[in-house]
Each structure stands twice: as C-alpha cells, then as structure tokens.
mmCIF file of the C-alpha atoms, coordinates in Angstrom:
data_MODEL
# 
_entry.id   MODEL 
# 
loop_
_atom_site.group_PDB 
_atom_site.id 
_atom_site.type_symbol 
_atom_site.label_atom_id 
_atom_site.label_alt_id 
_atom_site.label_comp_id 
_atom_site.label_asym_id 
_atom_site.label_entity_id 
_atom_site.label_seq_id 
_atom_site.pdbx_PDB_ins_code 
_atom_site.Cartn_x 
_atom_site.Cartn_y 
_atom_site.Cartn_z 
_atom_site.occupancy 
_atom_site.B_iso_or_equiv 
_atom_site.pdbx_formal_charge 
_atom_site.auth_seq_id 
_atom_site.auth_comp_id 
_atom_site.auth_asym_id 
_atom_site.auth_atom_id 
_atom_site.pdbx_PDB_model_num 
ATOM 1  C CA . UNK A 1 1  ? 167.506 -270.420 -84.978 1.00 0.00 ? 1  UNK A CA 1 
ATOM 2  C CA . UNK A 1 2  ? 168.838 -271.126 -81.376 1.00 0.00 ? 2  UNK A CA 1 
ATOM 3  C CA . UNK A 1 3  ? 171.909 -270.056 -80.118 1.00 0.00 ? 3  UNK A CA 1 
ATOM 4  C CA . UNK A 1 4  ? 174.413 -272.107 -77.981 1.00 0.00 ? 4  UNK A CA 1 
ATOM 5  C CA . UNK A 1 5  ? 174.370 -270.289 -74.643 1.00 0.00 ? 5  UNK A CA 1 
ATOM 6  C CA . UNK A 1 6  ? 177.457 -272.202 -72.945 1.00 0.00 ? 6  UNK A CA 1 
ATOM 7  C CA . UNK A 1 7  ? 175.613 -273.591 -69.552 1.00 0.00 ? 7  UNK A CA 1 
ATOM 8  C CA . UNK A 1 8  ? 171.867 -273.716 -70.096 1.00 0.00 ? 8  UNK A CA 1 
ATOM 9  C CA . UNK A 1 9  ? 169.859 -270.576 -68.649 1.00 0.00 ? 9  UNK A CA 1 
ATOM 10 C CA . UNK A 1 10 ? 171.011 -271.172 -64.760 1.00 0.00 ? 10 UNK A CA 1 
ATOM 11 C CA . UNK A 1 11 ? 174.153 -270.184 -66.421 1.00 0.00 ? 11 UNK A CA 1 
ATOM 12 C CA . UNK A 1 12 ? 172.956 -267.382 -68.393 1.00 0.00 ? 12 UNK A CA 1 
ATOM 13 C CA . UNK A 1 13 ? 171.467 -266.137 -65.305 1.00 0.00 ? 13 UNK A CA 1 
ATOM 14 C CA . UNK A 1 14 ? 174.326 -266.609 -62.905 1.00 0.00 ? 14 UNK A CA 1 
ATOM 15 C CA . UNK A 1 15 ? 176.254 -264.358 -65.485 1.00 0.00 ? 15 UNK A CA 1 
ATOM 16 C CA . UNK A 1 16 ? 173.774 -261.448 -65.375 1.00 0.00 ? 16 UNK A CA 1 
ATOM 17 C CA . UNK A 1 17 ? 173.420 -262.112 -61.446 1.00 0.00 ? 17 UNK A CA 1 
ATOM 18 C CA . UNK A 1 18 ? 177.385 -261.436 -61.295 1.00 0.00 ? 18 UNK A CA 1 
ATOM 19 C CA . UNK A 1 19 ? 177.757 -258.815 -63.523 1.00 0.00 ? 19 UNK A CA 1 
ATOM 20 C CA . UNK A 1 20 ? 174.722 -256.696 -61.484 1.00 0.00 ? 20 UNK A CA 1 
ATOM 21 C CA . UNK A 1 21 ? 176.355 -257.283 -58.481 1.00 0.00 ? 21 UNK A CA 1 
ATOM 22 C CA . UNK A 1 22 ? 179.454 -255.790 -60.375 1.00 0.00 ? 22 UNK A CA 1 
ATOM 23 C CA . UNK A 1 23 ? 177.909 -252.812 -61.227 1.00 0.00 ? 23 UNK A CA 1 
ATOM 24 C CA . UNK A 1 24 ? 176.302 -252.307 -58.224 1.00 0.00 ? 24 UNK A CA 1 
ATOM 25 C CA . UNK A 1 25 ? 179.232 -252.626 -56.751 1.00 0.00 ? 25 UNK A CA 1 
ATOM 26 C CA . UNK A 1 26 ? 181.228 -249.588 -58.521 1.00 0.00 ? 26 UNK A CA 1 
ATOM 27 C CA . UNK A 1 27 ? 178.328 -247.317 -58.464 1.00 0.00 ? 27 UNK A CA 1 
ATOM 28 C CA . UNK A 1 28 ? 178.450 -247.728 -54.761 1.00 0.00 ? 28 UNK A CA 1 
ATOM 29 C CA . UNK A 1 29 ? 181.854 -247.207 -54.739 1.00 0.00 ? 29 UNK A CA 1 
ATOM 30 C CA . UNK A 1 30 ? 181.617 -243.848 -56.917 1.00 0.00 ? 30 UNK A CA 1 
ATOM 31 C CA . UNK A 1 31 ? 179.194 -242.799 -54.504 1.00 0.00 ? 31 UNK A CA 1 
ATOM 32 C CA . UNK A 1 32 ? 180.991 -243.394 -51.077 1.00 0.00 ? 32 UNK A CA 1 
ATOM 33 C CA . UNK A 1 33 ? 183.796 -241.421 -52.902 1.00 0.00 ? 33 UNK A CA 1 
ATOM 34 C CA . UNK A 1 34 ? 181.652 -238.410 -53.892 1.00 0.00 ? 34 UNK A CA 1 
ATOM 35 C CA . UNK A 1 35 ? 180.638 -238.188 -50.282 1.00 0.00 ? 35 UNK A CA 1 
ATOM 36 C CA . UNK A 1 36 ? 184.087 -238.581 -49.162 1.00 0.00 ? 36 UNK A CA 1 
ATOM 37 C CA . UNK A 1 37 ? 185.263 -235.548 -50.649 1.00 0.00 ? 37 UNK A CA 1 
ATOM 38 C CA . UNK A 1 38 ? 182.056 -233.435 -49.932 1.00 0.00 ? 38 UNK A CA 1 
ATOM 39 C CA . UNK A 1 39 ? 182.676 -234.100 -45.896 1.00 0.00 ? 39 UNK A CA 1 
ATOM 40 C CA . UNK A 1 40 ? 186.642 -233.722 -46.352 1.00 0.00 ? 40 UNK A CA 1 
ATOM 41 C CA . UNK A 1 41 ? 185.792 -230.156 -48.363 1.00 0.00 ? 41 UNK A CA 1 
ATOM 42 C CA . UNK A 1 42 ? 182.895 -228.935 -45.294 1.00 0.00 ? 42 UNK A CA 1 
ATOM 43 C CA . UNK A 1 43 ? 185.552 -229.641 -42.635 1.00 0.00 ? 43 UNK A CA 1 
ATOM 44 C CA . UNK A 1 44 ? 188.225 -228.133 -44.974 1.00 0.00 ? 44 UNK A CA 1 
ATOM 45 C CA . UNK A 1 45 ? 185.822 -225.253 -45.215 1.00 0.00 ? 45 UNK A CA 1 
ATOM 46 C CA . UNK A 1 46 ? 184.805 -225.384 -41.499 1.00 0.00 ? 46 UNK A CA 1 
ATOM 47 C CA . UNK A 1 47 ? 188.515 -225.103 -40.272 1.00 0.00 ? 47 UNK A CA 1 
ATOM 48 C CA . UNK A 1 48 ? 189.166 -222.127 -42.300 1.00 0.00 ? 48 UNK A CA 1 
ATOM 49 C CA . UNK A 1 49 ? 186.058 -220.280 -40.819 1.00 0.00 ? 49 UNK A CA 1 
ATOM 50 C CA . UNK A 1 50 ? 187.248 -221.068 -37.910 1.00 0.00 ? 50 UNK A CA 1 
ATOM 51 C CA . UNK A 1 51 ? 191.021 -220.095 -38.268 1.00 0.00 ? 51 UNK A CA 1 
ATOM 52 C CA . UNK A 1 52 ? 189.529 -216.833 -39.888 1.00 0.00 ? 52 UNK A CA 1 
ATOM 53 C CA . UNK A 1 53 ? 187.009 -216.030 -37.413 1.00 0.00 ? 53 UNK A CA 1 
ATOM 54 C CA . UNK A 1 54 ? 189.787 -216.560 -34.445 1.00 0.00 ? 54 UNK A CA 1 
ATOM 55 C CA . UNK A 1 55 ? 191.927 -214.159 -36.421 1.00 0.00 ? 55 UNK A CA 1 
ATOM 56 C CA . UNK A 1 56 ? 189.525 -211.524 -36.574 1.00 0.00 ? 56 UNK A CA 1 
ATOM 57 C CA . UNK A 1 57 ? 188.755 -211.942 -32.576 1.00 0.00 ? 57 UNK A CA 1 
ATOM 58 C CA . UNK A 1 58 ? 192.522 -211.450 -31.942 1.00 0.00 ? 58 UNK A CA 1 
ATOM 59 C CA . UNK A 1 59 ? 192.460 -208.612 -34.236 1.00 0.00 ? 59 UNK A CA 1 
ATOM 60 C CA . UNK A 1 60 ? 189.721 -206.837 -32.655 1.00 0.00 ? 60 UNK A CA 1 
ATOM 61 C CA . UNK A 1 61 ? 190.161 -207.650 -29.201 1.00 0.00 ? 61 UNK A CA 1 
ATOM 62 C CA . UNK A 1 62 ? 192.285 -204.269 -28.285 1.00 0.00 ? 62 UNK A CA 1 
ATOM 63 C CA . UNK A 1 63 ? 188.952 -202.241 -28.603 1.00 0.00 ? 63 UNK A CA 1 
ATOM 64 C CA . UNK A 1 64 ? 186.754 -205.008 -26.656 1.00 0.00 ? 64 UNK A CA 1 
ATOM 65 C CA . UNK A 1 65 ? 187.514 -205.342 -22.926 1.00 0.00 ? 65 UNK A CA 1 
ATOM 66 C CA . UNK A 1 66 ? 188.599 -208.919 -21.796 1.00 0.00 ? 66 UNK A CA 1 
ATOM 67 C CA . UNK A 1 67 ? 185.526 -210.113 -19.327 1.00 0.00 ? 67 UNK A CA 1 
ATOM 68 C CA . UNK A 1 68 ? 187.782 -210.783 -16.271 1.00 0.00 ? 68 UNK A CA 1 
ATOM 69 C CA . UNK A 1 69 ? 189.268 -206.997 -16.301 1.00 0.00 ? 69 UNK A CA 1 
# 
C-alpha cells in the first residue's frame, strides 16, 4: 500500500530539510541564551568581588600606611 505524499519525494525532502533547519535553529538559540546568562552572572559575580574587595581595602587602610607618606 502506498501513501499519497503531497509533492513527490523532492517535497518530502524539502519538508524534513526545513524542519532541521528549524530545530537547529532553536537549539542554537537555547544555547546562545544559556551562555548569555552564564557571562551576565561571572561579571555580576566579578563586580561584587570587586565592590567587596575595595570595601575591605578602605576598611583596613587606617592600619596600612598610604605609599606616598
């Protein structure tokens, strides 16, 4: 028994063609997200070692002597 596949087997094939690219397509775009957000959290995360790390040298500085004194 054969089955009408509307537009021969080009057509068949153009259809699986598209929907590839389709999914190839939104994987990809999953992905770029994902690393997105990992770089937007490691300079979240760098800023606040930073902000922490210049409030600790403030903090501290009384009992270090400033180099030009």
């Amino acid at each position: 028994m054969r089955l009408p596949i509307p537009f021969g087997r080009k057509g068949l094939i153009a259809a699986a063609a598209i929907a590839a690219g389709v999914v190839f397509w939104r994987v990809r775009s999953q992905r770029q997200e994902a690393l997105d957000r990992e770089w937007e959290e490691e300079v979240h995360g760098a800023i606040q070692e930073g902000a922490a790390a210049g409030r600790a040298a403030t903090a501290g500085g009384d009992s270090v002597p400033s180099p030009g004194a």
